[in-house]
N, C-alpha and C positions, 0 to 999 in steps of 0.2 A: 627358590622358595621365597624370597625376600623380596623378589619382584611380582612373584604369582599374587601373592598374601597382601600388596601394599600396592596394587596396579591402579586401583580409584584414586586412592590419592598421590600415588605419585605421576599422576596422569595430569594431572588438576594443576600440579607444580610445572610438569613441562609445557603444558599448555598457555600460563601463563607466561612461561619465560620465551617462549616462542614468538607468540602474539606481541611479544612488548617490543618485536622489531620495526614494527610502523612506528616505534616513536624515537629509535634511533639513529642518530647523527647518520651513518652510514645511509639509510634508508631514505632519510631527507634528503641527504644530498643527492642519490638520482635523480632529482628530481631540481635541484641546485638551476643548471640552467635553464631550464624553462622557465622555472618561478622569475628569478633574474631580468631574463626577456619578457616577461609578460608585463611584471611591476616596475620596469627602467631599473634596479635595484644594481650597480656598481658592486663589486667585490668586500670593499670597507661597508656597503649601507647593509649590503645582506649579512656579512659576517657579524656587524654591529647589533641587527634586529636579534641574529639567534643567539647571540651573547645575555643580550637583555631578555629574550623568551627563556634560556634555560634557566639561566638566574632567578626569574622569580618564580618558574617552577620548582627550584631547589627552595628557594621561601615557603610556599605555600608546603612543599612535603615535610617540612621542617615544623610548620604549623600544624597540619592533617594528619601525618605517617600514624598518627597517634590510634588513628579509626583502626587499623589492626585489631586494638585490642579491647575495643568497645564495640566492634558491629561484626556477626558473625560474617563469614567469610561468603556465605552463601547467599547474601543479602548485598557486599561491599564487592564484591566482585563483578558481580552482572551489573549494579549501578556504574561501578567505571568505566566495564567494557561499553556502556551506553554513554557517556562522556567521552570516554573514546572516539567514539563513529559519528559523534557531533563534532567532533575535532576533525576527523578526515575529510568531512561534508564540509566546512569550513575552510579547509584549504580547494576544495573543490569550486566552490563557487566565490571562492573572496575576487571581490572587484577591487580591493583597496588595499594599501599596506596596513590602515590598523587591523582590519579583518585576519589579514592575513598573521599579525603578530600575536595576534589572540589564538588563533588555531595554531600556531607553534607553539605557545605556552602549553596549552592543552595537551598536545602530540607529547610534549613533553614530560610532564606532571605523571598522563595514564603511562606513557611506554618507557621512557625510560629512568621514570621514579616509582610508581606506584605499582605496577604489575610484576617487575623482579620483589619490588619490598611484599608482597601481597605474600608472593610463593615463596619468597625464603623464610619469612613470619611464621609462616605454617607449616614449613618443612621441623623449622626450630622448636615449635611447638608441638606439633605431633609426635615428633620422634625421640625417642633419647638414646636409647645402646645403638642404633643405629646412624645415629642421624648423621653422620660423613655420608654415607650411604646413598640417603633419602635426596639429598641438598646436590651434591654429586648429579644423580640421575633428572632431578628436576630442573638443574643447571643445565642437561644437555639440549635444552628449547633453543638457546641462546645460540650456539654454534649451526644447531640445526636451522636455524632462520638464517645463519650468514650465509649457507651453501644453497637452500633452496630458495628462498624470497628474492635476491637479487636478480638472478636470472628470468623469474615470472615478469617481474617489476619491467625491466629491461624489455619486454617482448609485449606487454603490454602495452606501454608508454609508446611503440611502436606502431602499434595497431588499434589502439581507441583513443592514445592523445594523454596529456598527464594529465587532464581533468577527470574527467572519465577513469581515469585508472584510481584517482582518489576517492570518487563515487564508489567502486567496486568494490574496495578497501574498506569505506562506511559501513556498506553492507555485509559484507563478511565481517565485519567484527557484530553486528546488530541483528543480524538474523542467524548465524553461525554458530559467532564464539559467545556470547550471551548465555544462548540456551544451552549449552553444550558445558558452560562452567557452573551453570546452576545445577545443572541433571549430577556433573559428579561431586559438586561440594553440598550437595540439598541434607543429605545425614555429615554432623559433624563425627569426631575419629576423637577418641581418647587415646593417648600417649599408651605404647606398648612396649617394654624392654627393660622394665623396671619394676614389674607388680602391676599395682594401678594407681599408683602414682599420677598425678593430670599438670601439676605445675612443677618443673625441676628447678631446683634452686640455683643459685652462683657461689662467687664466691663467700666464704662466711657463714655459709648457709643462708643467707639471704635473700629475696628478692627485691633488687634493685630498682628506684628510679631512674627516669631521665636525666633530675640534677643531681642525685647521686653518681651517676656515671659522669658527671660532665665534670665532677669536682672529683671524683679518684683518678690517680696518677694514670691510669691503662689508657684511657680514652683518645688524653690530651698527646700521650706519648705514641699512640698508633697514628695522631694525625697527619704527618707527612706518609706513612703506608701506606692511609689509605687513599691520600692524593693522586700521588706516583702515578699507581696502574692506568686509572683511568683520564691521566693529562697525557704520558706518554702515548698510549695505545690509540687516543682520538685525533691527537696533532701527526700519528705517523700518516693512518689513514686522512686525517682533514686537506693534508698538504701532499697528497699524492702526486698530483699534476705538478705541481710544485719540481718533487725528486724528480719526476720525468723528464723532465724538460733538463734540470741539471745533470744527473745522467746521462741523456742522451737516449733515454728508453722508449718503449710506446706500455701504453695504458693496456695495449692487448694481451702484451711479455708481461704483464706486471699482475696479470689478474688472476694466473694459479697461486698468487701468494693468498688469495682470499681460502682458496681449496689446506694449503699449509697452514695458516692460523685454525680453522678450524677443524682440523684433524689434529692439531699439538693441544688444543682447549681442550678437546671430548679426553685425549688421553690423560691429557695432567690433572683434569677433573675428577675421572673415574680413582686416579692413584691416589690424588689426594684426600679423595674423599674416605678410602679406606684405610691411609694414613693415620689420617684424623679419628678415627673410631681406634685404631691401633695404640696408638702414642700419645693421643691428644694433638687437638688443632694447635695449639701454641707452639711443638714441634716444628712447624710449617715453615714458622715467620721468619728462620735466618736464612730457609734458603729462597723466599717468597722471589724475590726481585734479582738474585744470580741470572735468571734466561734473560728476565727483559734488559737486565744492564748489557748483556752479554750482543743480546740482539737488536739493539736500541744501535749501539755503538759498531757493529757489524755494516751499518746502511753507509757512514761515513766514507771508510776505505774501498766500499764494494766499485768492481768496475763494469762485470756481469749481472745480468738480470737475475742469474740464480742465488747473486749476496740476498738479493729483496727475498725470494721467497726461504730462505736462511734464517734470515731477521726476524720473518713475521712468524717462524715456526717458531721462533725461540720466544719471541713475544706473546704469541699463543697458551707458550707454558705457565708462565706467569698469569696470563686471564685464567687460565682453567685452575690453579691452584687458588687464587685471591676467590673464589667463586665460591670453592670447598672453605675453604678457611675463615673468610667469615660467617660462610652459615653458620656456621659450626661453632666459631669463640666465642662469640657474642652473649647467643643463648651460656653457653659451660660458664663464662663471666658475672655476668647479670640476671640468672636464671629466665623464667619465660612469661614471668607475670605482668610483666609491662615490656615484654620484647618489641612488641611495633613500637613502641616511643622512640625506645634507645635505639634500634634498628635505621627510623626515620631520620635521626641524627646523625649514623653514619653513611646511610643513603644519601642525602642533603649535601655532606662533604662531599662524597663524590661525581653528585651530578654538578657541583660548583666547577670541579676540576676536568669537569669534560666542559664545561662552558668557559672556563679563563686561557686555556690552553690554546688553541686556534687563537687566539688575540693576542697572548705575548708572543708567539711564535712569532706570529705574522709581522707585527710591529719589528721583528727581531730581521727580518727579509728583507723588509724593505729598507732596514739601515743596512743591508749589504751582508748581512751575516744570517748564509744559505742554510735549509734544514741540514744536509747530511753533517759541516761542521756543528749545529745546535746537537746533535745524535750524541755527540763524541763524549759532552757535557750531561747530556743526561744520561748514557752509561755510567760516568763515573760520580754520578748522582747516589745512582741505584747502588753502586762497589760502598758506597759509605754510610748508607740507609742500612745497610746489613751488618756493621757493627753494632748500631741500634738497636736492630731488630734480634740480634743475639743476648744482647742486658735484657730486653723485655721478656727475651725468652726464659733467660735463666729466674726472674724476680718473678715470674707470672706463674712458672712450675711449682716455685715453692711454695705461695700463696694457694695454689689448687691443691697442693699436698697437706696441707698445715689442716685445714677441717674439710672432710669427706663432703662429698655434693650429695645432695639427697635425691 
């Protein structure tokens, strides 16, 4: 019923988190050595460029995320995805590396800043008795793009070349995904599961700003959770060749671990999303980071290829809960009246931490200290974040209890 009744817009959600795989780390890097070979670009100059492209597209989201809440969705949407596919074409024809540093800031910015904050905004916004739910199902773009995009990608870059394959990518975002997000966000959706209710409040009954969030105690104290996920989960994958080669593995063994992350994501999403409507999202956060310590620190001792796809299912669990979890706090927190602001700010943190990570790692290899010992360190990262993340839990329930959300 919940999915018949809510298929427009929870369509609109997956669609976005789907499409926002062209701008992620993973999805670039297919495409890693040919960029490399075509620009003379050395391992340090290329890793250096998308350091500095993501970074200042976590700037810019930091500055923009804000358009959430001042441009309907059905107007801010199709302008991205048209930013977008000027960012693909750009990587398509760049003759140069600033060309090309500009079209990764871009890839960056639309995919993997602006298109997840677009749909989570709006999951957070639309929904309220439900919204684990909503956020849950619209989350499952993400997983569905790690199982099917790779392998097109792959057999493309085969058969027309990686330029040409980025051409093809412009266009299906331009002539595609364009009209296809306008057609289902063209009527906006009033909030349903409360009355008619259109704005839900936070804590206090209030709705909060951005520097109000940035100066109450939850924000600053979620800031290593919300690092975590997305430094460990990008450096496992970033430094793959890396593990293989220490190991002794081949990249061939190692690629149904992509099939177990995203089959652990879809499940721990869907669970956690109906957690979160059960319990409350704050519930989540002591066990948030249990799988990925668990599985983080698994890659270390493994001697078999089956520890890797172990690791990345365990790892999995954690993306698919962190996924559910802040749809979900954020808005119950800060209510929904300036959600893309504050959303933007902990979108921002995160795309920082998927950009710092591949560079301390890295730096940490070449002084002789290999990823699988770095694992062992951030497992037992994660085992101490969850003492934390239990005080947060317990002060944040009470706060939510103290005056009713409206």
């Amino acid at each position: 019923m919940f999915l018949r009744k809510n298929l427009r817009w929870l369509s609109a959600g997956f669609v976005l988190t789907f499409v926002s795989a062209f701008g992620q780390t993973w999805f670039i890097s297919l495409f890693a050595g040919a960029i490399k070979a075509e620009h003379g670009l050395t391992d340090g100059s290329w890793g250096s460029l998308y350091t500095l492209a993501t970074l200042s597209a976590a700037a810019l989201m930091f500055w923009r995320g804000s358009l959430a809440d001042t441009i309907a969705l059905s107007r801010l949407a199709p302008a991205i995805t048209g930013v977008f596919a000027l960012a693909a074409l750009g990587m398509a024809l760049a003759q140069n590396v600033w060309v090309l540093g500009v079209a990764l800031f871009l890839l960056r910015f639309c995919g993997q800043g602006m298109f997840s904050h677009m749909a989570m905004t709006a999951m957070g916004r639309w929904f309220q008795a439900q919204r684990g739910k909503a956020v849950s199902v619209a989350n499952l773009g993400h997983p569905a793009g790690e199982i099917v995009v790779p392998l097109l990608t792959v057999l493309a870059i085969a058969i027309i070349g990686w330029r040409l394959s980025w051409a093809g990518v412009a266009l299906i975002l331009a002539l595609g995904v364009a009209p296809l997000i306008w057609g289902l966000l063209r009527n906006d959706r009033t909030p349903q599961g409360h009355g008619q209710v259109t704005l839900a409040t936070g804590l206090a009954g209030r709705q909060w700003t951005r520097q109000d969030a940035a100066r109450h105690w939850l924000l600053p104290a979620l800031l290593p959770i919300l690092l975590t996920p997305g430094f460990i989960s990008t450096v496992v994958f970033f430094h793959q060749v890396h593990i293989a080669e220490v190991k002794g593995w081949t990249l061939t063994a190692m690629a149904p671990g992509y099939s177990a992350f995203a089959t652990t994501t879809v499940m721990a999403a869907l669970a956690a999303g109906w957690a979160a409507d059960r319990f409350g999202a704050q519930r989540l956060l002591t066990i948030l980071l249990l799988p990925m310590g668990i599985g983080v620190a698994l890659i270390g001792p493994a001697q078999q290829v089956a520890g890797w796809y172990l690791a990345l299912g365990f790892i999995g669990m954690t993306q698919g809960t962190a996924s559910a979890l802040w749809g979900v706090l954020l808005p119950t927190a800060y209510g929904t009246k300036n959600l893309g602001a504050i959303r933007s700010l902990a979108t921002t943190i995160m795309v920082i931490s998927t950009a710092i990570g591949p560079g301390i790692t890295g730096i940490l290899i070449d002084r002789g200290i290999d990823f699988p010992t770095q694992s062992l360190w951030m497992g037992a990262w994660c085992i101490m974040l969850m003492v934390g993340c239990f005080v947060i839990d317990r002060k944040l329930t009470r706060e939510l209890n103290a005056v009713p959300v409206r």
